[in-house]
SERO-4910 file (N, C-alpha, C, O; in steps of 0.05 Angstrom, whole numbers):
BEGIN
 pado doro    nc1    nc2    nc3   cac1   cac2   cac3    cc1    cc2    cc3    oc1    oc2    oc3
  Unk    A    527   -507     59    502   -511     44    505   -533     23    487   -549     19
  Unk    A    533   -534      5    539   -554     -2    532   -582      6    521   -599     -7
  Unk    A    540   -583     26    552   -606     28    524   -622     49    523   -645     55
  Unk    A    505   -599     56    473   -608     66    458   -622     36    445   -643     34
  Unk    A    464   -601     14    452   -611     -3    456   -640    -21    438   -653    -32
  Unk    A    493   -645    -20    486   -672    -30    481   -692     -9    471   -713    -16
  Unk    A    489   -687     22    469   -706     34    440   -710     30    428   -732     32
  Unk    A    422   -677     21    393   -688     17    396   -708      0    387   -731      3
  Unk    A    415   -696    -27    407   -718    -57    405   -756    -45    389   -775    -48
  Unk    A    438   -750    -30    434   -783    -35    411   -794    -15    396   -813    -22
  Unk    A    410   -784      5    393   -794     20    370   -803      0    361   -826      1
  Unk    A    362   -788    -15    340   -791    -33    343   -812    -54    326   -830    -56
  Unk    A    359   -812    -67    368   -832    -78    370   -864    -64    364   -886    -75
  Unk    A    380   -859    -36    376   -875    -22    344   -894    -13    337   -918     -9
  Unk    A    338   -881    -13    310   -887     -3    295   -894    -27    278   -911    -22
  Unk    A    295   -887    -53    287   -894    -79    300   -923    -91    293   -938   -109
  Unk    A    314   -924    -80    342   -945    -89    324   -977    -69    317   -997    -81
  Unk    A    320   -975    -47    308   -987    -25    271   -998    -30    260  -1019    -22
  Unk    A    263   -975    -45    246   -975    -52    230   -990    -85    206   -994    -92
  Unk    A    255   -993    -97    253  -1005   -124    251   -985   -149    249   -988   -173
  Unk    A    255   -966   -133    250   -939   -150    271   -931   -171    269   -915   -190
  Unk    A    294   -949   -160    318   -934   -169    325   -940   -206    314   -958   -220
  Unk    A    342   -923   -215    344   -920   -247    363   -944   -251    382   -951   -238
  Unk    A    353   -952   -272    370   -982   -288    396   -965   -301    416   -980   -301
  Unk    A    400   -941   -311    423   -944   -333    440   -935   -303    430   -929   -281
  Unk    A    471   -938   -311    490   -926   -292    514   -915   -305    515   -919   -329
  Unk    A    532   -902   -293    555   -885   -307    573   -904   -305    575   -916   -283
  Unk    A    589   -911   -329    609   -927   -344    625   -916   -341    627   -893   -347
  Unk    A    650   -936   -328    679   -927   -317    693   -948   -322    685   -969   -312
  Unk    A    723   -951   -341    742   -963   -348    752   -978   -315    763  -1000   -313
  Unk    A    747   -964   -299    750   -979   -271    730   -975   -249    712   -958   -249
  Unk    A    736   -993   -227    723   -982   -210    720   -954   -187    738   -948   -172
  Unk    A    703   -946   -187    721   -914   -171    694   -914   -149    673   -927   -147
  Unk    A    707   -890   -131    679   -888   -110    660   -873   -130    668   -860   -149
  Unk    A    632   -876   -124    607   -871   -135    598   -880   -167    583   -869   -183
  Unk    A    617   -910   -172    606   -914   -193    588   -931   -190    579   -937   -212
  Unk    A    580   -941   -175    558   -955   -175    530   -931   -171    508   -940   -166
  Unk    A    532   -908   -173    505   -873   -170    503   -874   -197    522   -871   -213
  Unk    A    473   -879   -206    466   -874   -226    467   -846   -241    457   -830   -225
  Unk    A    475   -831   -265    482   -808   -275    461   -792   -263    468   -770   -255
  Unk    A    437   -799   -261    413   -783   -253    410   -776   -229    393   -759   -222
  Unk    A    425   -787   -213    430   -769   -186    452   -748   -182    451   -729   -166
  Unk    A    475   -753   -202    490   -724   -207    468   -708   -215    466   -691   -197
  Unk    A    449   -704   -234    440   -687   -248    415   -677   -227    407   -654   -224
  Unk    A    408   -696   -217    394   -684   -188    408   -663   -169    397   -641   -163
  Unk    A    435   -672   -159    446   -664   -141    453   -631   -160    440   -614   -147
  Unk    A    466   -618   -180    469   -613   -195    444   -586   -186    449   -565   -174
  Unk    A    418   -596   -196    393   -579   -199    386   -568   -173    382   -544   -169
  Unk    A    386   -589   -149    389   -580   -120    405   -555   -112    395   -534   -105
  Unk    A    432   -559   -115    451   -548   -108    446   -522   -120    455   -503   -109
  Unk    A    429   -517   -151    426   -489   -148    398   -472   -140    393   -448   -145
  Unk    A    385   -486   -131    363   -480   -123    367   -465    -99    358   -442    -96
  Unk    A    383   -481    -79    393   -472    -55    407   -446    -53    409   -430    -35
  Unk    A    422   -448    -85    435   -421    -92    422   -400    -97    427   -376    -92
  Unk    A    402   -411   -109    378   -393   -114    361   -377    -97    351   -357   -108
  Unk    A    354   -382    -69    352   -379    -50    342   -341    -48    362   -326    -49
  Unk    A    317   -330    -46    317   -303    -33    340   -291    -25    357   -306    -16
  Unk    A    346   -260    -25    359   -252     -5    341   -260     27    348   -273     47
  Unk    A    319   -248     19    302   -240     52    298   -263     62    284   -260     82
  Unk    A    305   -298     55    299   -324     63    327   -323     69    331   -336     89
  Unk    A    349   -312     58    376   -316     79    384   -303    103    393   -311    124
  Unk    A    378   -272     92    372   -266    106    362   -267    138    373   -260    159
  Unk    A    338   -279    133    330   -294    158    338   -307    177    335   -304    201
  Unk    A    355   -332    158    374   -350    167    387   -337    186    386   -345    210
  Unk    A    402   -314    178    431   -314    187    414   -299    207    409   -312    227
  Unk    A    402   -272    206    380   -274    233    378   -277    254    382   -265    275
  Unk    A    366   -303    245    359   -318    275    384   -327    283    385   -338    305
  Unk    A    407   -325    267    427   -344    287    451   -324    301    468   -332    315
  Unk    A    447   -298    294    470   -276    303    444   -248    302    440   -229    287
  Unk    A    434   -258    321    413   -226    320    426   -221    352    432   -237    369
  Unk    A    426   -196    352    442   -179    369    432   -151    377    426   -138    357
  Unk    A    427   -138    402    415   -137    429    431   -113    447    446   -123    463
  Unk    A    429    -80    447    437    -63    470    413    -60    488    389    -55    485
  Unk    A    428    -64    507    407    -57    544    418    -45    557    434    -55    573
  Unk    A    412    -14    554    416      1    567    408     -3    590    386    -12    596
  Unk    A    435     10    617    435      0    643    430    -26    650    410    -36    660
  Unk    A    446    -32    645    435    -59    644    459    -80    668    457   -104    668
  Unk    A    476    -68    682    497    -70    692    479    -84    721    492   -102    732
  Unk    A    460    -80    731    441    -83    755    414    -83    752    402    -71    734
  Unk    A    400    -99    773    366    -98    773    361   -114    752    371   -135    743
  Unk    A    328    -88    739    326   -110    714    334   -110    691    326   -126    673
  Unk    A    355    -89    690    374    -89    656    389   -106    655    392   -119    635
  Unk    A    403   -111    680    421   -153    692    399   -175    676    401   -191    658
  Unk    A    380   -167    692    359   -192    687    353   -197    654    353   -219    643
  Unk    A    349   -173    642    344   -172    611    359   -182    593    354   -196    573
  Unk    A    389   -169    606    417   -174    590    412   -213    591    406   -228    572
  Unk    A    416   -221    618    418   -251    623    400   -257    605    410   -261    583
  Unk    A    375   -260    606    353   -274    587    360   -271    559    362   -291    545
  Unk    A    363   -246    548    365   -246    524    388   -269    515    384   -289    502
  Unk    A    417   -257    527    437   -282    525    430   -312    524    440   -327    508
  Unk    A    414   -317    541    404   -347    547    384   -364    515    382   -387    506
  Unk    A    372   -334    509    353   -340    486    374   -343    467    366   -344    444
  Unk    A    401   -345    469    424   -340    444    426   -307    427    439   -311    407
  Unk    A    420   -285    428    423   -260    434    448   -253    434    456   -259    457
  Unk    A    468   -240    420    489   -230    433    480   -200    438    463   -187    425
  Unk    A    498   -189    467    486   -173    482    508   -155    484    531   -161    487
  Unk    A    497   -128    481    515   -104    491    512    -96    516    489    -90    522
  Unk    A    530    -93    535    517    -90    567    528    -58    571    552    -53    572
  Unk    A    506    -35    575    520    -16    577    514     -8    602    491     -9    612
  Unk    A    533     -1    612    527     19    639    538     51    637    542     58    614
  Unk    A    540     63    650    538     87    659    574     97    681    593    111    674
  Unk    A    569     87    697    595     93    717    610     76    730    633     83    736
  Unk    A    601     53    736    611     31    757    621      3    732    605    -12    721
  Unk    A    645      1    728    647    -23    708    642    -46    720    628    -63    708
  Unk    A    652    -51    745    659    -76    752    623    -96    751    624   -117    739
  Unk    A    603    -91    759    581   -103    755    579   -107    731    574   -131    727
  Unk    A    581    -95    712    576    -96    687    589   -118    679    578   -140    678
  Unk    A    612   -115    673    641   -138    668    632   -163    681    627   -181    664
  Unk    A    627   -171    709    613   -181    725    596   -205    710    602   -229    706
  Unk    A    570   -188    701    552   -198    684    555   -212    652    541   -229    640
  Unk    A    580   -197    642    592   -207    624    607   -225    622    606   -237    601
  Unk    A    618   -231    634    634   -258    650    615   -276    657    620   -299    649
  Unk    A    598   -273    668    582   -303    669    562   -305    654    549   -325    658
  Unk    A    550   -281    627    543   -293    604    562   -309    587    554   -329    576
  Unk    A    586   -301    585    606   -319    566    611   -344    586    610   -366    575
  Unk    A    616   -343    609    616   -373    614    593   -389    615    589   -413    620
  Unk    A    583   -376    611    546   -397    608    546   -401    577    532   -418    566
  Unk    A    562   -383    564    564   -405    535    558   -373    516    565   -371    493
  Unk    A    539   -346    536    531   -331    513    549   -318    510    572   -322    521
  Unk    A    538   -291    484    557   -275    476    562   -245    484    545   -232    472
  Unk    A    575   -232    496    559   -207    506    585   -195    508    605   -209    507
  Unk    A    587   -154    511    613   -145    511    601   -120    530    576   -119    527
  Unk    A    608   -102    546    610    -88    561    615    -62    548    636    -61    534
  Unk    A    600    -40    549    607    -16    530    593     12    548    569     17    548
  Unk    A    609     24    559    600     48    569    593     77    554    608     93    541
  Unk    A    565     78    563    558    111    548    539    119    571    529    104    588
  Unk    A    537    144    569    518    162    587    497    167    560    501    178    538
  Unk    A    472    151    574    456    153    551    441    188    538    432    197    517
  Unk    A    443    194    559    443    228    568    454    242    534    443    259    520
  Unk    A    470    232    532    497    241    508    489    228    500    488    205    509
  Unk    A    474    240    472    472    244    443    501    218    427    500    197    414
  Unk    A    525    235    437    540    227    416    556    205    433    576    198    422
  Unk    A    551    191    458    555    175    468    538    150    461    544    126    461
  Unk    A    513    164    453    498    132    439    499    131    409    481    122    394
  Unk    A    516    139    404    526    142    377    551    119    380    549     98    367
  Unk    A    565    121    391    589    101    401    579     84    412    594     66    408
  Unk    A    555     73    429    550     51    428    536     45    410    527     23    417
  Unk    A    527     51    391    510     34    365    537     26    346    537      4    334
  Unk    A    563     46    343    581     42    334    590     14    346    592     -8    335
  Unk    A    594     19    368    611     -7    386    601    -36    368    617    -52    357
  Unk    A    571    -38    369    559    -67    365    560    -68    341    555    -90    332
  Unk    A    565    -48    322    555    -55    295    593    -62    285    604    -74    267
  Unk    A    602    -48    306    639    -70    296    640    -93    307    657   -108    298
  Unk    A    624   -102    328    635   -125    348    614   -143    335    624   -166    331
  Unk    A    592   -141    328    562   -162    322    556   -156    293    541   -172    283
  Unk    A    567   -131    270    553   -131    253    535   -111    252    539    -95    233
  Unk    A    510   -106    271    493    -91    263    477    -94    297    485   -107    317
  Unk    A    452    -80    295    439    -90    315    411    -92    313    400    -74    300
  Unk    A    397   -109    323    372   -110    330    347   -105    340    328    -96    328
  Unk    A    348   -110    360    339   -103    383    356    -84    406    378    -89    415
  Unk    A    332    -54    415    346    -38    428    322    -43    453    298    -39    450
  Unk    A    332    -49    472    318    -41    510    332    -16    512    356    -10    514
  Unk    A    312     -2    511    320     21    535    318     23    562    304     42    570
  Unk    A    331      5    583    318      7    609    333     29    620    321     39    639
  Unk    A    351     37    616    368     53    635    343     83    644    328     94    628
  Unk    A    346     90    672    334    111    685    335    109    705    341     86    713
  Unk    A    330    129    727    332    138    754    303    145    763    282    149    751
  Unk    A    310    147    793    281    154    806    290    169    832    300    161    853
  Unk    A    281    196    822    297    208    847    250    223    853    236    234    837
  Unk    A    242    213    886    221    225    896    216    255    907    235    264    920
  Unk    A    192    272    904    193    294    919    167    303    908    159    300    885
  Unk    A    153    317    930    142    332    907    140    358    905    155    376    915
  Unk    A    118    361    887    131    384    875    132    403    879    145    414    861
  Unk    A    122    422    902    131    440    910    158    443    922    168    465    923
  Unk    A    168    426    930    195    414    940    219    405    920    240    394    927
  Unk    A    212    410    898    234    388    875    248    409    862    236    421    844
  Unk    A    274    418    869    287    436    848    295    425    830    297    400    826
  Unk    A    304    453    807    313    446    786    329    414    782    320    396    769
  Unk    A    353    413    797    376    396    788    351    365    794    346    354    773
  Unk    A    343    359    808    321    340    812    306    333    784    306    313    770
  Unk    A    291    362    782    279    355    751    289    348    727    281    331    712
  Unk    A    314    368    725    333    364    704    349    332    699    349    319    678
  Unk    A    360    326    719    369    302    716    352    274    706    359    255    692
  Unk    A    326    278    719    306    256    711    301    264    682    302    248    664
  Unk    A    297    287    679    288    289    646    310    279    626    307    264    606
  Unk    A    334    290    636    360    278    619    360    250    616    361    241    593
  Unk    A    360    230    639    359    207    636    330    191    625    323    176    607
  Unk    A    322    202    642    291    170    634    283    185    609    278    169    591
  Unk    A    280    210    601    271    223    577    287    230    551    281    226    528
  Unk    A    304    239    561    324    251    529    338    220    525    340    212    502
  Unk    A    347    206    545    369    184    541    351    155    525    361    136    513
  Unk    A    317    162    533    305    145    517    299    151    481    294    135    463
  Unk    A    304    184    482    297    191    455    327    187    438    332    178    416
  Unk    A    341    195    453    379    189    435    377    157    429    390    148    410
  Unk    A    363    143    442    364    116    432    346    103    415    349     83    400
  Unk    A    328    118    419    305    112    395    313    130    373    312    119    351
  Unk    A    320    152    374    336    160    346    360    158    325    363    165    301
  Unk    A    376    144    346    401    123    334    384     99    315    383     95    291
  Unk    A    371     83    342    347     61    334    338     64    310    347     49    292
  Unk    A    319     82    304    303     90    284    321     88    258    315     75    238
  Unk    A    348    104    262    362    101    240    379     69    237    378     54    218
  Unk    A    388     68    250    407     39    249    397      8    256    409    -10    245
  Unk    A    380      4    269    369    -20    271    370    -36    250    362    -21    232
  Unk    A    374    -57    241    369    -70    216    336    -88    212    327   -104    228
  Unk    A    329    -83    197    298    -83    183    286   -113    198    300   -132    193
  Unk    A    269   -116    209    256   -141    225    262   -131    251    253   -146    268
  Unk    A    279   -107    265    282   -106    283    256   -103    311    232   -105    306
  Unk    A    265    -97    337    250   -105    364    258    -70    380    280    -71    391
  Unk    A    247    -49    382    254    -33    403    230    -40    427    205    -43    425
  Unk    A    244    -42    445    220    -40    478    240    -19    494    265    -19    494
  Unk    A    217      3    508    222     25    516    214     14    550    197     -4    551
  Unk    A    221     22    570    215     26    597    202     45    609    213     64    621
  Unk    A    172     41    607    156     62    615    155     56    656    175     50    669
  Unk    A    135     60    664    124     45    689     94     53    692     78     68    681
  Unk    A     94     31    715     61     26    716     48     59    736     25     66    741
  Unk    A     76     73    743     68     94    759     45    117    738     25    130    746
  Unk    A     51    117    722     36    134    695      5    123    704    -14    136    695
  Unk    A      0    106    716    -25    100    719    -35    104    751    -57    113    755
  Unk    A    -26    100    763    -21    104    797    -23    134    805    -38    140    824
  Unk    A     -9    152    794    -12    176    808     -1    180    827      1    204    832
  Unk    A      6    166    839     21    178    868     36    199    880     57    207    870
  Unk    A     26    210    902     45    235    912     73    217    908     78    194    912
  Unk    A     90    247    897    119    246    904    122    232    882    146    232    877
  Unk    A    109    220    867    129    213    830    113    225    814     98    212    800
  Unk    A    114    256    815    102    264    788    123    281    778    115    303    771
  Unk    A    152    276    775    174    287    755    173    245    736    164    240    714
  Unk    A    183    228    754    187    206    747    168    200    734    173    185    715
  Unk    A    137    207    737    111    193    733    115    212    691    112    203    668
  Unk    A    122    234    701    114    247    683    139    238    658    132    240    635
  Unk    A    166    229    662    192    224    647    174    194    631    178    190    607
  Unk    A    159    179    646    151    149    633    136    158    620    139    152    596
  Unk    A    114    176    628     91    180    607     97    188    576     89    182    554
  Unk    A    118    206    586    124    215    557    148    203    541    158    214    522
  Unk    A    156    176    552    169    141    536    147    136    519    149    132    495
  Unk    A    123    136    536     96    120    521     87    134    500     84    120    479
  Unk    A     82    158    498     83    179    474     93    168    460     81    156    442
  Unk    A    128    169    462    138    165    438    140    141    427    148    139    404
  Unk    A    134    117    443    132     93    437    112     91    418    114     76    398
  Unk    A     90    105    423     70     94    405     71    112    375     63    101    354
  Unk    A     82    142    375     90    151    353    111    132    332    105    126    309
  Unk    A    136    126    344    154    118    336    145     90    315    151     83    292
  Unk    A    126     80    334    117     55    325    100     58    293    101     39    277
  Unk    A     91     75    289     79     97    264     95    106    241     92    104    217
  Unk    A    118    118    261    146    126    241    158     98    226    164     98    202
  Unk    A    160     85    236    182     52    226    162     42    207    167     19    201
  Unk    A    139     51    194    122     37    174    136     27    158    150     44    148
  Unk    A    141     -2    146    153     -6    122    179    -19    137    198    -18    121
  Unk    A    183    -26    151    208    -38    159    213    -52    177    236    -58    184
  Unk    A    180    -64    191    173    -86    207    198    -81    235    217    -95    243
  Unk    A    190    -60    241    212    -64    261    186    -58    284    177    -35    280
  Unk    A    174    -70    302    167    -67    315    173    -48    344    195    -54    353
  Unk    A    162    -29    359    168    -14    376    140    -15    394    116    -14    387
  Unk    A    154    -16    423    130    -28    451    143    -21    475    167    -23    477
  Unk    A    127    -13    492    139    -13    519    122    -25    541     98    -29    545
  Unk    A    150    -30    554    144    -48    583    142    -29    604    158    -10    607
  Unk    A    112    -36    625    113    -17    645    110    -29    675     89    -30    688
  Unk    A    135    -37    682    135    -50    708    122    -37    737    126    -14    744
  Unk    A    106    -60    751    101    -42    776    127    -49    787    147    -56    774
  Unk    A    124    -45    824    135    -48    835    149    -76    841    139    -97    849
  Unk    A    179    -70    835    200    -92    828    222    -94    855    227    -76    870
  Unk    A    233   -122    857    251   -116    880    270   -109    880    287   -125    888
  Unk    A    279    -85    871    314    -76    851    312    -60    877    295    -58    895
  Unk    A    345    -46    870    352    -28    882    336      4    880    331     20    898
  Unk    A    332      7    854    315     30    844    295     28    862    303     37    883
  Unk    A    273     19    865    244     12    874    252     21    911    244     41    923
  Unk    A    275     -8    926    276     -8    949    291      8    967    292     10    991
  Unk    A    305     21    945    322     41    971    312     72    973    301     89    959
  Unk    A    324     66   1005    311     91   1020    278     84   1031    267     99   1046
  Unk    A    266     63   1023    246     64   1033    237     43   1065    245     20   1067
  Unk    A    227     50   1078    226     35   1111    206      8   1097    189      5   1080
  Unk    A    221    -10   1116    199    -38   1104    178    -45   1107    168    -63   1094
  Unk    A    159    -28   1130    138    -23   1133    120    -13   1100    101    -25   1088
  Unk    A    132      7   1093    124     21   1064    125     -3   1041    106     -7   1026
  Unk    A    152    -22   1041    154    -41   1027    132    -67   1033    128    -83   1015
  Unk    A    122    -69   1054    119    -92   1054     87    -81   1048     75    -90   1029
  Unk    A     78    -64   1061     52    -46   1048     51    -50   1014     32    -60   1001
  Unk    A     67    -43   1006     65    -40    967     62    -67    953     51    -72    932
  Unk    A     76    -84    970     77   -110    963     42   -131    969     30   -152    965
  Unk    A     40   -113    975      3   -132    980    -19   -106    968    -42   -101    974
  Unk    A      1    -93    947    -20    -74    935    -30   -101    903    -54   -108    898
  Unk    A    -15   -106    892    -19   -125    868    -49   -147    873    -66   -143    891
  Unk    A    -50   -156    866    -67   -185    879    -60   -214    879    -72   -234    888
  Unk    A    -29   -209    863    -24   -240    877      1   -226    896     21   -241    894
  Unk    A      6   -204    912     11   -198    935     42   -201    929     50   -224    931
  Unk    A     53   -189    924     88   -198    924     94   -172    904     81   -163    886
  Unk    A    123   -164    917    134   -157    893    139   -162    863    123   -181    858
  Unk    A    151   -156    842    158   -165    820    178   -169    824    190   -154    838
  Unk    A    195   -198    810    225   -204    808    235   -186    784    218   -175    771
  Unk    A    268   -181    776    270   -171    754    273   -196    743    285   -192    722
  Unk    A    266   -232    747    261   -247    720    235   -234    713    236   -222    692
  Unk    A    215   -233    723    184   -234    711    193   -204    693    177   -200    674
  Unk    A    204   -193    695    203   -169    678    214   -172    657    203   -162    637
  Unk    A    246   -188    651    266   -200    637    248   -219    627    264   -234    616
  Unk    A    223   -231    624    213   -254    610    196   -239    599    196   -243    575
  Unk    A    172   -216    609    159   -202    589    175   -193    560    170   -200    537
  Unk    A    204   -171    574    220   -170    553    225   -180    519    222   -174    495
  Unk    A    235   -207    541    243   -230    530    221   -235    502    229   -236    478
  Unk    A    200   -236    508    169   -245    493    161   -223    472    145   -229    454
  Unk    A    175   -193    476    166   -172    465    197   -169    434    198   -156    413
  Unk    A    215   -186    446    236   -176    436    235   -216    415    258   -221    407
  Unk    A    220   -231    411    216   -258    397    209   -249    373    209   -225    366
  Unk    A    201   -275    355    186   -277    331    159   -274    348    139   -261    341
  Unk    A    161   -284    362    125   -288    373    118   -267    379     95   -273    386
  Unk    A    120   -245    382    114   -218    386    116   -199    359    117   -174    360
  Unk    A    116   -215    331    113   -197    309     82   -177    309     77   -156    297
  Unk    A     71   -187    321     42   -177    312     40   -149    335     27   -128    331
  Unk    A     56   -156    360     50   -128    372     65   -110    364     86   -116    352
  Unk    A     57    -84    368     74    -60    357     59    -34    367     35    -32    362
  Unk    A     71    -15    380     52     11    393     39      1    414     16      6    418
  Unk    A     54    -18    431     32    -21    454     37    -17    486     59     -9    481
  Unk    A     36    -16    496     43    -11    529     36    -39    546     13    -44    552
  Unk    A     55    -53    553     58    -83    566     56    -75    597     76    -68    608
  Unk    A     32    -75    611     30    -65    640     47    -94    654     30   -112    656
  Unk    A     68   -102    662     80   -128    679     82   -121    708    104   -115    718
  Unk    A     57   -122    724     55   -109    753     39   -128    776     35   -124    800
  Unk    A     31   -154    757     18   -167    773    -11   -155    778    -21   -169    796
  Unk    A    -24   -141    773    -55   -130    765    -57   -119    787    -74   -124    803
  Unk    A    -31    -96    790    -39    -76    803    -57    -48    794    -69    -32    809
  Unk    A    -56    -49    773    -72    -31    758    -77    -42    730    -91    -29    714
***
């Protein structure tokens, strides 16, 4: 900061100097030395600058530092569109926590070619399920980054049936994941985020669809959106924004397996510009919800489905 500020001075000086502007008296030296030809009045400039700069807000440095180390957990994010999220955010300069669940090697994977693409990102396993496992990853980032920012919750499962057909372990497991594992993170969140922060939750566009055979899954998103829009209520006073994204049908592994391509290629001309969703188009809504440019939304539900509903 120094050393920006006496480049402003002289520059200024410079240009006054060029201009005819410059001061007749000068600082008197028994010899010649560097800067005796700088009139005293640009020390005393440089001087007044230099503490202004010092002077400076917390919440205007704040800022600064900010925008240049703001830092990023995405849950599940090892595959599909938590890969896609993790990548973008990195790309936006983001350092990224990549957590997965069971399988390291994708994860690692992904982290490896954010750091060779220049970003910053570290690999951290929790079962978001566990309470005190997303406790250790909010720990993890706030030793490795400082603190954190922005939380994605994408991690969740999609197991179909319905419901006369769906036992317990079926129900139970979806509720643990897409439901409790979104609230352990919004309640770490809530508490630890640092102030300007970004939560986006992972609802889906099924909450609107109805469909036989996702009403455990239909019903785990709906009640993301609940709390998204409460949560968003709770954070008054600390500009931390809270929103969720509700993807239609995407070409991940979640969405396509187990299903015959007939069914797939059917769903795919349900939208109206006819195609699946990529996990970029989902990773760029993200992306947009988790900016400065998205200060003004907050409590809202982002349908990214191509106007299927």
């Amino acid at each position: 900061m120094l050393l920006r500020a006496i480049s402003r001075c002289f520059a200024q000086y410079r240009e006054r100097q060029s201009t005819g502007c410059s001061i007749n008296y000068r600082r008197k030296r028994h010899s010649p030395a560097v800067g005796s030809e700088i009139p005293i009045a640009f020390w005393w400039q440089l001087v007044i600058f230099t503490c202004m700069q010092g002077c400076k807000s917390g919440e205007e440095r704040r800022d600064e530092v900010t925008e240049a180390s703001r830092s990023a957990i995405v849950t599940g994010a090892s595959r599909g569109i938590g890969a896609a999220v993790a990548e973008r955010l990195a790309r936006d300069g983001i350092a990224v926590g990549v957590n997965f669940s069971g399988n390291l090697e994708p994860a690692q994977a992904l982290v490896d070619k954010i750091i060779q693409a220049g970003g910053r990102a570290i690999v951290i396993q929790a079962d978001v399920s566990d309470s005190s496992a997303v406790r250790t990853l909010f720990d993890r980032m706030e030793s490795e980054f400082g603190g954190v920012d922005i939380l994605v919750n994408n991690a969740g499962i999609m197991q179909l049936s319905n419901i006369a057909d769906a036992d317990d372990a079926l129900f139970d497991r979806q509720i643990a994941i897409n439901l409790k594992g979104v609230f352990n993170g919004l309640r770490e969140g809530a508490k630890r985020l640092r102030d300007g922060g970004r939560i986006i939750n992972f609802s889906s566009s099924v909450v609107g669809l109805y469909q036989p055979t996702y009403a455990i899954y239909a019903a785990t998103k709906a009640g993301v959106e609940a709390m998204t829009h409460i949560l968003a209520k709770e954070l008054r006073g600390r500009n931390i924004t809270v929103n969720a994204i509700a993807p239609g049908p995407t070409a991940t592994d979640l969405f396509l397996k187990g299903k015959p391509q007939e069914e797939i290629d059917k769903v795919s001309k349900l939208a109206p510009l006819e195609r699946l969703g990529e996990p970029e188009d989902i990773a760029n809504a993200v992306a947009f919800l988790a900016s400065p440019d998205a200060a003004w939304i907050n409590g809202q539900v982002l349908r990214a489905n191509g106007g299927i509903i």
